[in-house]
Backbone and ligand atoms as CSV (ligand in chain L), in Angstrom:
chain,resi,resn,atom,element,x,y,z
A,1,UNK,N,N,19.739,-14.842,2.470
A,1,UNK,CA,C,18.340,-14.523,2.257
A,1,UNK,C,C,18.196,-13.711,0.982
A,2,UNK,N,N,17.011,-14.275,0.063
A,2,UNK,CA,C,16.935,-12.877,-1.082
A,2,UNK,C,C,15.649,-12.014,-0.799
A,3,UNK,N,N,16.109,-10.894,-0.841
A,3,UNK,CA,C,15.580,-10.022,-0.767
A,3,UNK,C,C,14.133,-9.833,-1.952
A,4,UNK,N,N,13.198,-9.485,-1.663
A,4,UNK,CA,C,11.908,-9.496,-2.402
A,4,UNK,C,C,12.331,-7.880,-3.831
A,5,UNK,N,N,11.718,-8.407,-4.633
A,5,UNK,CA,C,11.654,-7.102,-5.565
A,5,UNK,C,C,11.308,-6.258,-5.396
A,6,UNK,N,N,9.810,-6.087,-4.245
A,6,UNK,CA,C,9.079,-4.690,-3.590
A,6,UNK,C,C,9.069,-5.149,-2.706
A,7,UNK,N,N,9.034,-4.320,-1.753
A,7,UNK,CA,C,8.296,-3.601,-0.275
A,7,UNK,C,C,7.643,-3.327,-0.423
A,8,UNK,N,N,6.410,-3.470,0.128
A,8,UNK,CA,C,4.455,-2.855,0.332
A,8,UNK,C,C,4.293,-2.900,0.956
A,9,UNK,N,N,4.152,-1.104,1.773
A,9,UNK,CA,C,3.884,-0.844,3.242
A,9,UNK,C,C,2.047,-0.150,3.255
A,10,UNK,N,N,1.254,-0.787,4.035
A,10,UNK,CA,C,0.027,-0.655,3.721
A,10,UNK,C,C,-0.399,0.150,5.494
A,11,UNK,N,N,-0.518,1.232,5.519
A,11,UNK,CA,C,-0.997,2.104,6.510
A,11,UNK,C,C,-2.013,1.043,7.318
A,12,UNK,N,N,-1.624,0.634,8.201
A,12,UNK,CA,C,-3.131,0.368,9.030
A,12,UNK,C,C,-3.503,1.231,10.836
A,13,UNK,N,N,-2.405,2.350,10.961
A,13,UNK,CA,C,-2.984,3.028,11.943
A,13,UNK,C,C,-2.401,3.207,13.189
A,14,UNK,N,N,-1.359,2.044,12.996
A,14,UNK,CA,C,-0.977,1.274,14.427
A,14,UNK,C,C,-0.187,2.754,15.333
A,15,UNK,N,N,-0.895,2.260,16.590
A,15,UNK,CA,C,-0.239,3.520,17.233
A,15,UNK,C,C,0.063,2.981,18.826
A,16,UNK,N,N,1.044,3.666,19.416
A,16,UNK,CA,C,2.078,3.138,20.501
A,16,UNK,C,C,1.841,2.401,21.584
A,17,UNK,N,N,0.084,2.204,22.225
A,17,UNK,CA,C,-0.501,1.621,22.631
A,17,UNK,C,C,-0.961,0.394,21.830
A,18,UNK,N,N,-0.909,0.238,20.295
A,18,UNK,CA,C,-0.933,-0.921,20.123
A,18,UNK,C,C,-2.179,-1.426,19.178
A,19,UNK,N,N,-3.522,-0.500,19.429
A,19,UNK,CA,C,-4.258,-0.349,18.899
A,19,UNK,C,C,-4.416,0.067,17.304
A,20,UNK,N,N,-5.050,-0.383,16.427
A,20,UNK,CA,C,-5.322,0.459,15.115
A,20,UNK,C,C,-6.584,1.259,15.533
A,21,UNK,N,N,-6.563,2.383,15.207
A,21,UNK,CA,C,-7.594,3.018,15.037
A,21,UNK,C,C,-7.411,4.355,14.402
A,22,UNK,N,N,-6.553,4.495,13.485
A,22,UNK,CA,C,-6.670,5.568,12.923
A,22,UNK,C,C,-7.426,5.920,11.645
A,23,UNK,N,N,-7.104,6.785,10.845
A,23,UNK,CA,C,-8.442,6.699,9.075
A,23,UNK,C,C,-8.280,5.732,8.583
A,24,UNK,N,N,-6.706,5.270,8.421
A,24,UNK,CA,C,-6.517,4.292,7.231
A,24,UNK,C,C,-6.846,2.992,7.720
A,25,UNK,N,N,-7.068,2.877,9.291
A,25,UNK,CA,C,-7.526,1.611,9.387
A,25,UNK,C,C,-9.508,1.538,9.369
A,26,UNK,N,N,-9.943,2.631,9.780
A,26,UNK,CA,C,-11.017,2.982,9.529
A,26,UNK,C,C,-11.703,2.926,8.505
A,27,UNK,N,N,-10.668,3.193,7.258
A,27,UNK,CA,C,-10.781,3.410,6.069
A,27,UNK,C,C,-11.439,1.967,5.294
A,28,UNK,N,N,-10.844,0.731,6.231
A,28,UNK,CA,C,-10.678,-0.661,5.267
A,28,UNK,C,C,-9.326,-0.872,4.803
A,29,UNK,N,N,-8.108,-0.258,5.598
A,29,UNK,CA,C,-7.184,-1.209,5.196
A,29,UNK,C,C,-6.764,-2.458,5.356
A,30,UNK,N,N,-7.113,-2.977,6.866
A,30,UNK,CA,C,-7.263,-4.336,6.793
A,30,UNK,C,C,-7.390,-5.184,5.760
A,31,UNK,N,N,-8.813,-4.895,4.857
A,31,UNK,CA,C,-9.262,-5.497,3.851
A,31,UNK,C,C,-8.456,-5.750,2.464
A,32,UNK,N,N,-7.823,-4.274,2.638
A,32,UNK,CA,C,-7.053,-3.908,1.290
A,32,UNK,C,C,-5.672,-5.054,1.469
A,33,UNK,N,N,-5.148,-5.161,2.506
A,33,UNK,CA,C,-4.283,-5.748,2.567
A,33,UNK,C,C,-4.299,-7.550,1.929
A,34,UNK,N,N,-5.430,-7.928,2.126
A,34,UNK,CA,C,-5.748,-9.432,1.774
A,34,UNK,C,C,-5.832,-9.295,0.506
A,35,UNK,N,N,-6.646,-8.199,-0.162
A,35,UNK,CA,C,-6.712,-8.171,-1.334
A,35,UNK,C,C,-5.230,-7.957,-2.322
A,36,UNK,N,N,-4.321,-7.127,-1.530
A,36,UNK,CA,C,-3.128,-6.678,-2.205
A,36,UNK,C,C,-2.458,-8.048,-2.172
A,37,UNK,N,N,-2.476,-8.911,-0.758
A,37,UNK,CA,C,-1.765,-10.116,-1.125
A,37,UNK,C,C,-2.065,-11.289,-2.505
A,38,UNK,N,N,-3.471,-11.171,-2.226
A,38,UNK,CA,C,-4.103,-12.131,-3.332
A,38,UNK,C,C,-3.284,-11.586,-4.668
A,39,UNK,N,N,-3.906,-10.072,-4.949
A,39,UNK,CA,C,-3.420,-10.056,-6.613
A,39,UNK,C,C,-1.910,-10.387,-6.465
A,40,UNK,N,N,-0.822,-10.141,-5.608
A,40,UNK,CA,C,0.176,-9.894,-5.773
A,40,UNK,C,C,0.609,-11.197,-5.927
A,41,UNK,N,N,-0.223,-12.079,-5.674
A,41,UNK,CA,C,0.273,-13.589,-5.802
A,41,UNK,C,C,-0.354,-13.914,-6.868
A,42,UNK,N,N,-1.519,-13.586,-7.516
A,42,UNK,CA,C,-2.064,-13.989,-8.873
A,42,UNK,C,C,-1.020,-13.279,-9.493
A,43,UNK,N,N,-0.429,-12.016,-9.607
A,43,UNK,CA,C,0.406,-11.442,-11.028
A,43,UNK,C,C,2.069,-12.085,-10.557
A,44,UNK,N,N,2.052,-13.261,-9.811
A,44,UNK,CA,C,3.597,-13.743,-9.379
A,44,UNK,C,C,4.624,-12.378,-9.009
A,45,UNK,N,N,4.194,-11.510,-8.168
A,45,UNK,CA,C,5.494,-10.635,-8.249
A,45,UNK,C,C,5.795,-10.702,-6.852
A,46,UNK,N,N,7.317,-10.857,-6.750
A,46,UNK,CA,C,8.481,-10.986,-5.696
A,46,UNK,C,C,8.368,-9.563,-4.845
A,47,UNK,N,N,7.146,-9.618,-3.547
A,47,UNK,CA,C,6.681,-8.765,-3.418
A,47,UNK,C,C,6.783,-9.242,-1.841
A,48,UNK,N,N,6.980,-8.782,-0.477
A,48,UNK,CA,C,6.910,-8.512,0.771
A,48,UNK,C,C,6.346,-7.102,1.502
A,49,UNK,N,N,4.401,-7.496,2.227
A,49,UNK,CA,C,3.615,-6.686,2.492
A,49,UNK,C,C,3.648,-6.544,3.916
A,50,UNK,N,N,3.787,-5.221,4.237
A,50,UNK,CA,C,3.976,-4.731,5.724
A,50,UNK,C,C,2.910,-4.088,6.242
A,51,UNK,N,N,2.344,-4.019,7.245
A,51,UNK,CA,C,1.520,-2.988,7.789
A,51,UNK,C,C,2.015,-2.019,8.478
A,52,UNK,N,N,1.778,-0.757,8.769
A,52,UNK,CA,C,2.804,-0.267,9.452
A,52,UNK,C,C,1.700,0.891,10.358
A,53,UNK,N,N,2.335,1.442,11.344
A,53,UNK,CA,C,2.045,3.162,11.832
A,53,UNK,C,C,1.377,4.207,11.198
A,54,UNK,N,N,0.679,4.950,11.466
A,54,UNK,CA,C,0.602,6.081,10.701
A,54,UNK,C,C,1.656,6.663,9.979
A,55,UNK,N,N,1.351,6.628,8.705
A,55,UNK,CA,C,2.483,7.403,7.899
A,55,UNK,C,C,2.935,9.244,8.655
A,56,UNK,N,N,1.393,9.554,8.504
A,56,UNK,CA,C,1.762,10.495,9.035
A,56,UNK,C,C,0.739,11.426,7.382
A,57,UNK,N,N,-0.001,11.107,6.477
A,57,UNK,CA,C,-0.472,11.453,5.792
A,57,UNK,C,C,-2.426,10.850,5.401
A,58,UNK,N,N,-2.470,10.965,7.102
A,58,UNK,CA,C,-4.030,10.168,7.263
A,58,UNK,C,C,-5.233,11.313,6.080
A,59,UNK,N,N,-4.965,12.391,5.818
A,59,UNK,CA,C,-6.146,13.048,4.966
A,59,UNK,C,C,-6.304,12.362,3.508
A,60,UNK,N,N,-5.031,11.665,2.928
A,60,UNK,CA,C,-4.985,11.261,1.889
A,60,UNK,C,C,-5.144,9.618,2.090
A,61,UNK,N,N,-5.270,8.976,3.345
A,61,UNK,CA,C,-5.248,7.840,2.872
A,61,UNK,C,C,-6.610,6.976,2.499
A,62,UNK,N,N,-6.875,5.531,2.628
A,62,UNK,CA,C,-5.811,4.924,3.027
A,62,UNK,C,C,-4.549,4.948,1.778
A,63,UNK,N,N,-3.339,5.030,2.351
A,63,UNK,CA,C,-2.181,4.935,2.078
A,63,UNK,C,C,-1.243,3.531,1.740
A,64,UNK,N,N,-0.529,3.628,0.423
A,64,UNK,CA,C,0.041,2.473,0.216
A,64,UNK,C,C,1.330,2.763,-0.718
A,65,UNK,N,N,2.426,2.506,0.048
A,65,UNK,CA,C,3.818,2.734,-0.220
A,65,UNK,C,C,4.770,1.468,-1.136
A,66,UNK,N,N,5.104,1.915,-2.274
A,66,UNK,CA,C,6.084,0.892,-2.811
A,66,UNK,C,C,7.544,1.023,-2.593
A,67,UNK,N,N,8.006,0.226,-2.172
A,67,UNK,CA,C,9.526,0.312,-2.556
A,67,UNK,C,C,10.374,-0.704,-3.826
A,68,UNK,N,N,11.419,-0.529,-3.759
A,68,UNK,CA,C,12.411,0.777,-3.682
A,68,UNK,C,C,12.095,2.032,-4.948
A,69,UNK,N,N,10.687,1.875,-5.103
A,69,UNK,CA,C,10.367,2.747,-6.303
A,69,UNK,C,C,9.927,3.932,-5.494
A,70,UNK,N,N,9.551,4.109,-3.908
A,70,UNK,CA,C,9.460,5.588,-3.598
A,70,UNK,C,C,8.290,5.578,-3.679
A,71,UNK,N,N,7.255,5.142,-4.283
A,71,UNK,CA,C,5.529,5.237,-4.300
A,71,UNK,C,C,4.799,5.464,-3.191
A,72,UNK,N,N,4.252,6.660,-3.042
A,72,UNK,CA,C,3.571,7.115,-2.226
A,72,UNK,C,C,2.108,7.426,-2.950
A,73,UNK,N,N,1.144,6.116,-2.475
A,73,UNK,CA,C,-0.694,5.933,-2.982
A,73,UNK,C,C,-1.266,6.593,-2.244
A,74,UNK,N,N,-2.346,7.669,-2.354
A,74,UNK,CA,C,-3.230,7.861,-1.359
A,74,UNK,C,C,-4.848,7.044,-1.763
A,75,UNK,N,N,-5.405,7.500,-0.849
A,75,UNK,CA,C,-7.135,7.193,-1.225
A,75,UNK,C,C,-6.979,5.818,-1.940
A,76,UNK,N,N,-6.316,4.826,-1.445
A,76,UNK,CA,C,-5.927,3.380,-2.124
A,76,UNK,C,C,-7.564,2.387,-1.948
A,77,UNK,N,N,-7.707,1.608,-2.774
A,77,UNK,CA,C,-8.542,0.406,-2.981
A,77,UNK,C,C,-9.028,-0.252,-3.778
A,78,UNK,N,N,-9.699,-1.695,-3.766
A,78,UNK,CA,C,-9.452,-1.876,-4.356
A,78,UNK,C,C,-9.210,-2.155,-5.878
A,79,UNK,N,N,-10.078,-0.926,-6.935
A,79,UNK,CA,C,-10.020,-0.709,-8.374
A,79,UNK,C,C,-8.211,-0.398,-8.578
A,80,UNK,N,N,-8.001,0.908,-7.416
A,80,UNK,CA,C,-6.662,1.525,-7.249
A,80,UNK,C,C,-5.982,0.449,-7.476
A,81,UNK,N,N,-6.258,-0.509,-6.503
A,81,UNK,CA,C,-4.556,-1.735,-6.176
A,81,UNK,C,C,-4.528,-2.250,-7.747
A,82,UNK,N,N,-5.544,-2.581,-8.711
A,82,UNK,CA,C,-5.098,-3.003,-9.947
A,82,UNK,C,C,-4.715,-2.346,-10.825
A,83,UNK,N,N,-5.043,-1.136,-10.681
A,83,UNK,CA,C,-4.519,0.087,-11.468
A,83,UNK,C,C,-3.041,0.348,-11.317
A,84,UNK,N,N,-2.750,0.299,-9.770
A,84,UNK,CA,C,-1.160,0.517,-9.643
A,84,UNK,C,C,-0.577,-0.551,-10.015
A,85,UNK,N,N,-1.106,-2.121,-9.781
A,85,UNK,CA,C,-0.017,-3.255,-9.883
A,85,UNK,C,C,0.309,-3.325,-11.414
A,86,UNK,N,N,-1.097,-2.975,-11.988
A,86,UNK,CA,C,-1.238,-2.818,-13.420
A,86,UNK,C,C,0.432,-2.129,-14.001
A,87,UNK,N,N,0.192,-0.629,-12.936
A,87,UNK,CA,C,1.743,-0.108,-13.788
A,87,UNK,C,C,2.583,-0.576,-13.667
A,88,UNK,N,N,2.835,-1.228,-11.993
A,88,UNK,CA,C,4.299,-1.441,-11.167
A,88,UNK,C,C,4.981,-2.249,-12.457
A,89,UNK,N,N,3.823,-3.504,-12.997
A,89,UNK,CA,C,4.542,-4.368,-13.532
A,89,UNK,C,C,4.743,-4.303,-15.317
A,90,UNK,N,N,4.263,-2.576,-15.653
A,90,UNK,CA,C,4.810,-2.417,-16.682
A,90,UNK,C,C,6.023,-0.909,-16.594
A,91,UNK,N,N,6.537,-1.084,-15.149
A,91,UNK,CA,C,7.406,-0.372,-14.620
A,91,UNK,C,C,7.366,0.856,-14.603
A,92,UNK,N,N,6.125,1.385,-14.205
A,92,UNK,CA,C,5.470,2.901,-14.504
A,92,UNK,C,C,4.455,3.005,-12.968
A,93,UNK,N,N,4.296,4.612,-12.919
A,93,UNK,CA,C,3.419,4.641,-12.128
A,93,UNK,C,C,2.018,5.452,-12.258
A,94,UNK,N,N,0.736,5.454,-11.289
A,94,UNK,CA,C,-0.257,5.870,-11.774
A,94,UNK,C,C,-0.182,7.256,-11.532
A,95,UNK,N,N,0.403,8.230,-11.575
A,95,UNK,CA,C,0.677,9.749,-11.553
A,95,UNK,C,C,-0.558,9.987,-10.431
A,96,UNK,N,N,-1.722,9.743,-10.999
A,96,UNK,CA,C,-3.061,10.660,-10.749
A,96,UNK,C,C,-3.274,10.053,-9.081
A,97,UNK,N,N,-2.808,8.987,-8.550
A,97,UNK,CA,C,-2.954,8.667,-7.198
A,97,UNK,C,C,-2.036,8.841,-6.395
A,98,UNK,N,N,-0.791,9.366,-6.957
A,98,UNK,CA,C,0.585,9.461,-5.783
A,98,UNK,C,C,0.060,10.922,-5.023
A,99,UNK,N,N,0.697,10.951,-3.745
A,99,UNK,CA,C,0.521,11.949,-2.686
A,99,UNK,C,C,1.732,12.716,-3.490
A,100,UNK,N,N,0.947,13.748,-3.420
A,100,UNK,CA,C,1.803,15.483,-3.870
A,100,UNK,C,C,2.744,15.814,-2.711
A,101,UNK,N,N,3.975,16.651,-3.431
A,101,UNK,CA,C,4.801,16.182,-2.326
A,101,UNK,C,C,4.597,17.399,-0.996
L,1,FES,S1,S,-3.523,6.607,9.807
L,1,FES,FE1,FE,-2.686,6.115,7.831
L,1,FES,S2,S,-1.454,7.848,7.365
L,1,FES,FE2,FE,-2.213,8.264,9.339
């Protein structure tokens, strides 16, 4: 199997009962997610998108994680998602949206 170039883990809330209902799904991540697939398939990048649990950083989200670059997005959507893919794929990141550590 080859492995994708990124990981994109997109907060949608999910919690142990099963339900989303936390901010980031509140927020419109659902939405964000279709949208992140679309561009990510218009700019061709070798990219695999996850939804996941509460990160655990719901004041800042919605939330959107890159790997193996470590990217931690808060307050993500979608002007944000072109702004970041914008950097990912000139191998930089947007400083002004990563969660402080
Ligand atoms: S619900 Fe997204 S970080 Fe908590």
């Amino acid at each position: 199997m080859k492995k994708p170039d990124y990981h994109m883990l997109v907060c949608n809330s999910f919690r142990m009962a099963g339900d989303a209902q936390g901010y980031c799904n509140k927020s419109g991540a659902v939405d964000l997610i279709q949208y992140l697939q679309e561009e990510c398939q218009d700019r061709e990048l070798d990219v695999t998108i996850s939804t996941t649990g509460c990160l655990n950083v719901c004041s800042q989200g919605p939330i959107l994680v890159i790997h193996p670059n470590n990217l931690w997005y808060g307050g993500v959507n979608e002007e944000r998602i072109d702004e970041i893919l914008d950097a990912l794929e000139e191998g930089e990141a947007v400083e002004e949206y990563l969660i402080a550590d």
